[in-house]
C-alpha positions as CSV (number, residue, x, y, z in Angstrom):
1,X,-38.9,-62.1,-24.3
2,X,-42.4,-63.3,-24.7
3,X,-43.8,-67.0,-23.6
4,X,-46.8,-67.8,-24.7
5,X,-48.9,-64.5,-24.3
6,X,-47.1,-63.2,-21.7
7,X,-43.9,-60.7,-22.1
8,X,-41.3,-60.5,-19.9
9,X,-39.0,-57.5,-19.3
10,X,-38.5,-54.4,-17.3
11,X,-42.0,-53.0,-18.4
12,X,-43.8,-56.0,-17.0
13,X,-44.4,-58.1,-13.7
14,X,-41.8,-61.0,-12.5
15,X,-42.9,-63.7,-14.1
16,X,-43.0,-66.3,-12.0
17,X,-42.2,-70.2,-12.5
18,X,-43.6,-72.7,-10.6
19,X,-40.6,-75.9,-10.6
20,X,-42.5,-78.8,-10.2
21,X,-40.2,-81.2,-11.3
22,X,-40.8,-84.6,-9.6
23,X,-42.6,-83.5,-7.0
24,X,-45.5,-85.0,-7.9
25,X,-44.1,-88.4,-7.1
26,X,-45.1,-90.2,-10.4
27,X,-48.6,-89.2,-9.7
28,X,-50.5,-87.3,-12.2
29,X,-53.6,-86.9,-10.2
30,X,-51.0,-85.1,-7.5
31,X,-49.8,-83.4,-10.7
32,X,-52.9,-82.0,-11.8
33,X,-53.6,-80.6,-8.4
34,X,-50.0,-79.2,-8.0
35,X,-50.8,-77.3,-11.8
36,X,-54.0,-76.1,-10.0
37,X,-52.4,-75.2,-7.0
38,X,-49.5,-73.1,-8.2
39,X,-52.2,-71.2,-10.6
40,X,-54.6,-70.4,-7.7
41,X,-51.0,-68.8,-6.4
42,X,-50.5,-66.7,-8.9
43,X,-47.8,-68.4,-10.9
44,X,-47.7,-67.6,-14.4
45,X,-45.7,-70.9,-15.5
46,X,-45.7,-74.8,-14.1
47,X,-42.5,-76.4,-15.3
48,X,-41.5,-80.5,-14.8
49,X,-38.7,-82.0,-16.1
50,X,-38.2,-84.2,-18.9
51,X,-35.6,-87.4,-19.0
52,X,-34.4,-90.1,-21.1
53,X,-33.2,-92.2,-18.3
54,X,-31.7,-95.0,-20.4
55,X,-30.3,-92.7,-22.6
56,X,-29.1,-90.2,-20.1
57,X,-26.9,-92.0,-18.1
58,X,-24.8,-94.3,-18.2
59,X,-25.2,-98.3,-17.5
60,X,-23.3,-98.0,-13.9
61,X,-25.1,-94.9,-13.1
62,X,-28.4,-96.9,-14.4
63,X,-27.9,-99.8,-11.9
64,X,-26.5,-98.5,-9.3
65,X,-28.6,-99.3,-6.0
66,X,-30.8,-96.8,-4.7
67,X,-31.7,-97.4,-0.6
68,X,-32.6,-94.2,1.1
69,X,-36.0,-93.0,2.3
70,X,-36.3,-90.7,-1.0
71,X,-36.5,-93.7,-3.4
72,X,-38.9,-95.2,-5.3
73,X,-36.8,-97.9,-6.7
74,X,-34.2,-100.4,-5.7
75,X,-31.8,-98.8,-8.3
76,X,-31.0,-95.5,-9.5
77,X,-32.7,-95.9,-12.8
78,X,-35.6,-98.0,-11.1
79,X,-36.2,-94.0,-9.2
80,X,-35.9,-91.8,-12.2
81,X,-38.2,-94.4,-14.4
82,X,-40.9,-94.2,-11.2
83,X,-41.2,-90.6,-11.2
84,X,-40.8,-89.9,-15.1
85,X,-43.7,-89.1,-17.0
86,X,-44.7,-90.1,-20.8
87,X,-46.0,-89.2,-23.7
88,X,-49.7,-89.8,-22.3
89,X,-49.3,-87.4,-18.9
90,X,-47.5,-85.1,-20.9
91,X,-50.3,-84.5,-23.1
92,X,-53.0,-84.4,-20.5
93,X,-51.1,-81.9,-18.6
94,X,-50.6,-79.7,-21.4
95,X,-53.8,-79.4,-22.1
96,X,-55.1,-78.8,-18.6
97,X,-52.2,-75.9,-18.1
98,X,-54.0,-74.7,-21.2
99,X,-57.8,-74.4,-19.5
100,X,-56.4,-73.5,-16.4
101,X,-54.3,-70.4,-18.2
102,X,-51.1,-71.4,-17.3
103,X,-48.2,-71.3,-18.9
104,X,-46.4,-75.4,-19.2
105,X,-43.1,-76.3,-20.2
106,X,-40.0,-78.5,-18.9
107,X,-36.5,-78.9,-18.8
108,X,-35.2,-80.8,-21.5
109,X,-32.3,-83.4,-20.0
110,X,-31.2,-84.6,-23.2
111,X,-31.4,-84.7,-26.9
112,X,-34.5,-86.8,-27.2
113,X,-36.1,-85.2,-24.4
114,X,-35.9,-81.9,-26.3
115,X,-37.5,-84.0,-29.6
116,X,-40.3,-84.9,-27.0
117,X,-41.1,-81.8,-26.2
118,X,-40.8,-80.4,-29.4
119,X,-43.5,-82.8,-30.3
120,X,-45.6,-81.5,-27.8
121,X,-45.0,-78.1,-28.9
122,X,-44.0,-76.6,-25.6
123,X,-43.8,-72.6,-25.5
124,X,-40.5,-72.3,-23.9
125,X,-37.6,-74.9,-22.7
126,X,-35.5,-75.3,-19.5
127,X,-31.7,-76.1,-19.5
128,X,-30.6,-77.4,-16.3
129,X,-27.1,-75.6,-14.3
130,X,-25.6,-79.5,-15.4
131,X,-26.1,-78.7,-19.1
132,X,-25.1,-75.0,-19.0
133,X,-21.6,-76.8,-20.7
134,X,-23.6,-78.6,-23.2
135,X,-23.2,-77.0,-26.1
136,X,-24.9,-79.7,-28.3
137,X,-27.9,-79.7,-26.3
138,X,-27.8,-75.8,-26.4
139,X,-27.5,-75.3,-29.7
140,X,-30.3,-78.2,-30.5
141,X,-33.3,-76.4,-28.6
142,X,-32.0,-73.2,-30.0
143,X,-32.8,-74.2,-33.0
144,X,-36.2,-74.8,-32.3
145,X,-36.6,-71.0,-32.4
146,X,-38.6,-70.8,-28.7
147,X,-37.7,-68.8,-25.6
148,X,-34.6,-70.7,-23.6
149,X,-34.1,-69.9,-20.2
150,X,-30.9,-71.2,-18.5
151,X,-29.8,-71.7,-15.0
152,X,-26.0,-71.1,-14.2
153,X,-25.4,-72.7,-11.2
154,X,-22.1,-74.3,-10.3
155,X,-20.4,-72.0,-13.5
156,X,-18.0,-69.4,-13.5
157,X,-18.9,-66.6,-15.9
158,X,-16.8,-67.7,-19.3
159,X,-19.3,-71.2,-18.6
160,X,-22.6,-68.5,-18.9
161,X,-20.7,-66.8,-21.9
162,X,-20.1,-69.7,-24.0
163,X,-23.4,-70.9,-23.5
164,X,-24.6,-67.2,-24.2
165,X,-22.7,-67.2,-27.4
166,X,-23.7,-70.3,-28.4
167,X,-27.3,-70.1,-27.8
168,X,-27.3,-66.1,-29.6
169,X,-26.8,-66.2,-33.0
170,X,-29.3,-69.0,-33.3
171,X,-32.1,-68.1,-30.9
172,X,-31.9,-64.3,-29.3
173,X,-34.7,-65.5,-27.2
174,X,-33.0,-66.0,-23.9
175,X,-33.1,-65.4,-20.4
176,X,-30.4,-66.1,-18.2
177,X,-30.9,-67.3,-14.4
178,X,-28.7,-66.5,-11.7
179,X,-29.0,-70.4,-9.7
180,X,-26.1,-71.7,-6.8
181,X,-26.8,-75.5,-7.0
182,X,-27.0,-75.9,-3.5
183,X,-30.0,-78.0,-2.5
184,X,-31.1,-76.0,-0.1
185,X,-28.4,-73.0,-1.0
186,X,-27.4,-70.7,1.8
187,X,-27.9,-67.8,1.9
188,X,-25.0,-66.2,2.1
189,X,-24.2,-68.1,-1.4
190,X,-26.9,-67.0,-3.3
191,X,-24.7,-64.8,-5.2
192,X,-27.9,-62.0,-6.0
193,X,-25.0,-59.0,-7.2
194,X,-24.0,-61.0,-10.1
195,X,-27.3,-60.6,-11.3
196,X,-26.2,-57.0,-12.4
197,X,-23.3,-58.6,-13.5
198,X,-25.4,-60.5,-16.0
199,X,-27.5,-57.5,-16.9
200,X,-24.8,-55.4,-18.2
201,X,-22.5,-58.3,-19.5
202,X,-25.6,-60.2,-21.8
203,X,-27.6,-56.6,-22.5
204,X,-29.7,-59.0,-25.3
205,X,-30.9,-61.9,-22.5
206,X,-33.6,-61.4,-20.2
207,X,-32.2,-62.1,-16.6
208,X,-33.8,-64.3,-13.8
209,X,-32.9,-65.8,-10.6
210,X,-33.6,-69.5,-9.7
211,X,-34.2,-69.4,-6.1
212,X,-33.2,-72.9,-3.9
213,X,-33.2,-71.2,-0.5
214,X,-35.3,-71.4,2.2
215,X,-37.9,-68.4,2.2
216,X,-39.4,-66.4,-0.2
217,X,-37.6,-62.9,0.5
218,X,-34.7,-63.3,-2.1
219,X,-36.9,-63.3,-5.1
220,X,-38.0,-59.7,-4.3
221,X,-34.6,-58.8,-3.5
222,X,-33.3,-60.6,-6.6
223,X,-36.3,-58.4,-8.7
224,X,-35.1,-55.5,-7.2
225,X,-31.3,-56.0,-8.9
226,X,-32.9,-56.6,-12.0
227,X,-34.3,-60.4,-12.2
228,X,-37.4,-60.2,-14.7
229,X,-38.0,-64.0,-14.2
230,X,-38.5,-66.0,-10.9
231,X,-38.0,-70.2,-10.5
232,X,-39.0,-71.2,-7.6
233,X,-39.7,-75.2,-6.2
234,X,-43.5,-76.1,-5.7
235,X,-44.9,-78.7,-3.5
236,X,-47.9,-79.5,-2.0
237,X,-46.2,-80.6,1.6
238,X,-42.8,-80.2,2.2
239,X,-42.5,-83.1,4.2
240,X,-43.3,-85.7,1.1
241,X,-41.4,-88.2,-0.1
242,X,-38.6,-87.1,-2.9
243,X,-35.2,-84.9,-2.5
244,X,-37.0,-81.7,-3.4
245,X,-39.7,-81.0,-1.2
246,X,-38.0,-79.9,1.7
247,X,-36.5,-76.5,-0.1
248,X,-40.0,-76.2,-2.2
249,X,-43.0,-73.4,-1.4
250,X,-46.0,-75.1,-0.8
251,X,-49.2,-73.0,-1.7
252,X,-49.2,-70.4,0.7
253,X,-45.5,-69.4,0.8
254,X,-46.1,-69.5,-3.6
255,X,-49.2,-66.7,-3.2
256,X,-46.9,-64.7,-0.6
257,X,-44.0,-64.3,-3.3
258,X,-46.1,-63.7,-5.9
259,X,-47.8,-61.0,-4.0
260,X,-44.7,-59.4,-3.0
261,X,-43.1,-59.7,-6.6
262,X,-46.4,-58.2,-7.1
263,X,-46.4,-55.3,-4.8
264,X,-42.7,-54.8,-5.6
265,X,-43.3,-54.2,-9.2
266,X,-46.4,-51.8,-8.8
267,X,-44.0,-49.9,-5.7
268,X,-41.0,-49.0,-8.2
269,X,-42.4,-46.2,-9.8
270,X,-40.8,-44.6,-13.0
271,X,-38.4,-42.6,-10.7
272,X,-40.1,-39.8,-11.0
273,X,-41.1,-37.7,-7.6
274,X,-44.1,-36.7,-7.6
275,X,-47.4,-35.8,-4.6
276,X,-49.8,-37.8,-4.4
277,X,-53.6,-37.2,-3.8
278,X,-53.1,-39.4,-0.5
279,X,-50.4,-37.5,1.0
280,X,-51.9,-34.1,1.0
281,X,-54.2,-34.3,4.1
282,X,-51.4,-35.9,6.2
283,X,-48.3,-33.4,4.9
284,X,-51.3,-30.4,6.1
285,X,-51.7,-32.3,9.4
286,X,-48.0,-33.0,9.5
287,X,-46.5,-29.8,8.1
288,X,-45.7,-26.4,9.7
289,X,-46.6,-23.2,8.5
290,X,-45.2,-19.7,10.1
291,X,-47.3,-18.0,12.8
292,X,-47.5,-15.3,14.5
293,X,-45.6,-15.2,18.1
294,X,-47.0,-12.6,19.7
295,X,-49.3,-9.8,19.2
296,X,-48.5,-7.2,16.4
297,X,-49.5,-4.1,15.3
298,X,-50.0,-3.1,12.1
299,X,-47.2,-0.8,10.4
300,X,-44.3,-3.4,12.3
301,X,-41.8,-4.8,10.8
302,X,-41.6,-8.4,11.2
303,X,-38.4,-9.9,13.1
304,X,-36.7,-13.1,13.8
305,X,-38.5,-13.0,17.4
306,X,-42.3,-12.4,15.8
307,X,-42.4,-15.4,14.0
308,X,-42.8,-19.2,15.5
309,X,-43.3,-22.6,13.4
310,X,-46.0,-24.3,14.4
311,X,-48.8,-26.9,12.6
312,X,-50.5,-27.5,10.7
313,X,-49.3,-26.7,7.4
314,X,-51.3,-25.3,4.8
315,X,-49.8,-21.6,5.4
316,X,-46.4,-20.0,4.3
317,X,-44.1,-22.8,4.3
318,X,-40.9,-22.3,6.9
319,X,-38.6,-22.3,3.5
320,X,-40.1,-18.8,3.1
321,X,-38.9,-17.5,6.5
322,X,-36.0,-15.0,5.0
323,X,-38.8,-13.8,2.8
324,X,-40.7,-12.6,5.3
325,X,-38.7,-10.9,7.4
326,X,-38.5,-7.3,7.3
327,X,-41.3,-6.8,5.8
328,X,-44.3,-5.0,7.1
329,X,-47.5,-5.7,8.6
330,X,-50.6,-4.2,7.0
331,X,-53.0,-5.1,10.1
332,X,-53.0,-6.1,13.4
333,X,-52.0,-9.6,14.1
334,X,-52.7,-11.7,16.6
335,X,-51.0,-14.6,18.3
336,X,-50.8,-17.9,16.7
337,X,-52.9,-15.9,13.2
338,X,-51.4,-18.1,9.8
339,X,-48.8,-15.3,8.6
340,X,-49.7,-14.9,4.4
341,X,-48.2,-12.6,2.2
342,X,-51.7,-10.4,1.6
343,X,-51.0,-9.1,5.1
344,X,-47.3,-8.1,4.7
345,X,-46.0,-5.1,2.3
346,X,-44.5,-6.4,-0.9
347,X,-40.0,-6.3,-0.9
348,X,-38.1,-3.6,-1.8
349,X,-37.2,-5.1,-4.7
350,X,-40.7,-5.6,-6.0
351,X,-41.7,-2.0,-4.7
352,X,-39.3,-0.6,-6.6
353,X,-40.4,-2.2,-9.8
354,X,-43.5,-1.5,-9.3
C-alpha cells in the first residue's frame, strides 16, 4: 500500500497515524497546532473525522439532550455541529498538512461525507469499527480508487471478511486494523494475536492495529506480530474538554512511540546472524581461549590436566579442546602462554597424508 509518497509494508517503517478526531474542540487554531505537534513527533499521518450530522443520525438521536461536562451543546446534535469542521477548515488544513509534510486524511461517517472528501482529494480514507457492516459506504469509497484502511472493533471475523470481500474486487488497496472499541480498552482485551490471524487470513491487505489503551507499549508489540500501520489518539492535554482526550498521547508519549516503532523496525534485522564490528573487542575481552596449566616441556604430549580456559579470547577457542589433545608440544611452554596450533605437532591423520 502506498499513501501519498510514503509505502507501507514489511520493507518499511510503521507508519504511524496521528487520530485527531475532535480533539481539537472546534478550534482550528488548536487544530493547526495539534497538525504541528503530532509532525514535530514523528507521525507520518494527522487524521480528523468527517460527519454529516443531520444526515447521519436520526431526528431523536439529533435532539436528544446532551448535559455532561464533555458537551458543547445542549443537544446531541448541538455537540457534533460544535466540534465539526467545513468546507473552509478543511481546506486550510490540507494545505498546511501539505507544507508541514504530513500526510491528512479523515474518516468518512457517511455517504456525503466521503463526497466531501473526495472533493478535497484526500490521499487515503478511514472507515470507522461502526461502519465495518456498511457495505454501501464500503463499497462507495472503494470506488474512489484510494488506500482504505478499516478498523474492526466490536466484529467477529466473518464482519472483517465481508467487508474484505467487499472492499477487494473494487479497491485492493487496503489495510485492515486490528481495534477493540473500548474507550479506553483494557488490556487484556486488546486482542494483538489476531493480528496474525488477519495476516494469514487477508494475505492481499496491509494490517494495522488501532491502539485505545492507555500506554504506548502495545503498538511495538502489535509491530512485532505483524501491524505495518499504527492509529493512535493525539491530544495536546489529556485533561481537555471532549470524551477522547483522556486515552489520547499527548506530544511526548507520540515521539516516544514513534521512536520505539522506530528502533523496533531498524532492531529486526533480516534474520540473518551475523558479527558485528562492535562486538569483536568485547567477545576478545569476554571470550576464553585455552592456556597453558602448568609448565611444559617440549616433546609432551598435551593432556586433559595441561590445559585450563581462561580470558581473554583471541586464542584457540575451547570448541577446539579435543583437537588439541594428544598432540605434541614443539617448545617449552610456560604457564598461562596462549596454546596455538604452530607450537603443537600436526594429527595423525594429517601426518599421515602428508
Amino acid at each position: 500500500m502506498k499513501i501519498g509518497s510514503r509505502e507501507i509494508g514489511d520493507h518499511t517503517p510503521c507508519y504511524v497515524i496521528a487520530e485527531i478526531g475532535h480533539n481539537h474542540q472546534g478550534n482550528l487554531t488548536k487544530a493547526r497546532e495539534l497538525f504541528r505537534e503530532a509532525k514535530a513527533a514523528g507521525a507520518h499521518a494527522v487524521k480528523l473525522q468527517k460527519r454529516d450530522n443531520r444526515g447521519l443520525y436520526t431526528r431523536a438521536a439529533y435532539e436528544k439532550p446532551y448535559d455532561n461536562e464533555n458537551s458543547f451543546g445542549a443537544t446531541y446534535g448541538e455537540h457534533r455541529e460544535f466540534l465539526e469542521f467545513g468546507q473552509h477548515e478543511y481546506t486550510e488544513l490540507r494545505d498546511y498538512a501539505a507544507e508541514l509534510g504530513v500526510d491528512f486524511f479523515s474518516t468518512a461517517f457517511d455517504l456525503r461525507s466521503a463526497e466531501f472528501l473526495d472533493r478535497l482529494d484526500v490521499p487515503a480514507y478511514k472507515i470507522a469499527s461502526g461502519d465495518l457492516k456498511s457495505t454501501p459506504l464500503l463499497k462507495h469509497v472503494a470506488r474512489y480508487g484510494k488506500p482504505i484502511i478499516i478498523s474492526t472493533g466490536g466484529a467477529t471475523i466473518d464482519d472483517v471478511q465481508r467487508a474484505y470481500d467487499a472492499i477487494m474486487p473494487l479497491n485492493p488497496q487496503l489495510a485492515i486494523l486490528q481495534c477493540t472499541a473500548g474507550y479506553p480498552a483494557a488490556f487484556e482485551e486488546l486482542d494483538l494475536r489476531v493480528i496474525e490471524t488477519f495476516r494469514h487470513r487477508f494475505p492481499g491487505a496491509v494490517v494495522g492495529f488501532s491502539s485505545h489503551d492507555n500506554g504506548i507499549s502495545m503498538p511495538v508489540a502489535a509491530y512485532m506480530l505483524g501491524a505495518r500501520i499504527v492509529e493512535k489518539h493525539f491530544t495536546l492535554n489529556r485533561a481537555m474538554k471532549g470524551t477522547d482526550h483522556a486515552f489520547s498521547l499527548e506530544p511526548v508519549g507520540m515521539r516516544k512511540l514513534v521512536r520505539d516503532l522506530e528502533r523496533t523496525h531498524k532492531a529486526m534485522g533480516n534474520g540473518v546472524k551475523k558479527i558485528y564490528e562492535s562486538e569483536r573487542a568485547p567477545i576478545v575481552k569476554m571470550g576464553k581461549s585455552l592456556v597453558v596449566a602448568r609448565d611444559l616441556p617440549s616433546g609432551h604430549i598435551i593432556g586433559p590436566q595441561d590445559i585450563v580456559m581462561k580470558s581473554p579470547g583471541g586464542g584457540i577457542p575451547p570448541y577446539e579442546l579435543d583437537n588439541v589433545l594428544g598432540r605434541v608440544t614443539l617448545k617449552p611452554l610456560y604457564t598461562d602462554d596462549f596454546l596455538s596450533f604452530e607450537v603443537l605437532s600436526k594429527p595423525d591423520a594429517e601426518l599421515a597424508r602428508s
